[in-house]
C-alpha positions, 0 to 999 in steps of 0.5 A: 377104355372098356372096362374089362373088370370080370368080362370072360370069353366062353366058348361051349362046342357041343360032343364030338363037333355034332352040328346040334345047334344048325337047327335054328329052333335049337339055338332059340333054346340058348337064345332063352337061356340067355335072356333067362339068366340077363333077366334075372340080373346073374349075367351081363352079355357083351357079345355072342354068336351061335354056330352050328355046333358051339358057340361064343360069348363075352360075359360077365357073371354078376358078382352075386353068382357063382361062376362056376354053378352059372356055368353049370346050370346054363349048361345042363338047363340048355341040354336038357332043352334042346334034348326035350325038343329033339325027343318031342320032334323025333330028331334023328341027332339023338342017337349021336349024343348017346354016352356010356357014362355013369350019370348020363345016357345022353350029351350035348355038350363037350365036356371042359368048355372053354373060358378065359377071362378077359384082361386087356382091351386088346384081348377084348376086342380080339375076341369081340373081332372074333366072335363077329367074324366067325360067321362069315369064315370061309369054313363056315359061309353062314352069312356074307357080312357079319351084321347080316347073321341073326345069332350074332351080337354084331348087328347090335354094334352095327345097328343098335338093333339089340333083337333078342334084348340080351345085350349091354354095350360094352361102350356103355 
């Protein structure tokens, strides 16, 4: 029995399906996002993968936080990040996230992310099949076996080998 009180399925793609998080210095950027917000005790992270242009996770958002604004904040934080470090090394994508809106001339991610709460074991370990497999999808041919991807928790499941010390065993 997992013990789904408060897990949440969250997705994020970045604006229009651009491939922004191909680079793997881009998804380092999250990568600290995440360890920045686990460190702080706001969220538990189950599960993740970062594909090139959205990624997945199953998480919970300690009762403390408001999900809303974690949301928010991790999304702006990671935005203003990844945009610093394309501006610093000149990267011809930021052309592509140029906006005609009134708060901003720059976007990375869509707006609307995705989150469904988790409410069964079954809706659990669907989006966990999910998230590990997603690598290796035909679409996608980033790894061959899901535990050989490296921004994926299903090495973790795997091996035990946790090697961004984000995650908690949802067997734990």
């Amino acid at each position: 029995m997992i013990n789904i009180n408060g897990l949440e399925f969250f997705t994020a793609t970045n604006l229009n399906w651009l491939h922004i998080l191909k680079n793997d210095h881009h998804k380092d950027i999250l990568i600290e996002a995440f360890k920045r917000r686990v460190d702080k005790h706001e969220v538990s992270i189950n599960a993740f993968v970062i594909m090139p242009n959205h990624f997945h996770v199953i998480w919970k958002v300690h009762d403390h936080i408001i999900r809303g604004d974690f949301q928010r904040d991790l999304m702006k934080f990671t935005s203003r990040s990844l945009m610093k470090f394309m501006f610093m090394n000149d990267d011809q994508i930021l052309r592509q996230l140029e906006v005609k809106a009134a708060d901003r001339k720059r976007q990375v991610w869509k707006r609307n992310s995705l989150a469904i709460e988790l409410t069964t074991d079954f809706m659990f370990k669907q989006k966990l099949e999910y998230i590990h497999n997603n690598p290796i999808q035909p679409k996608w041919k980033l790894s061959t076996l899901p535990e050989n991807y490296v921004y994926s928790s299903a090495e973790f499941y795997e091996s035990g080998i946790d090697r961004f010390n984000i995650l908690k065993d949802f067997r734990d």
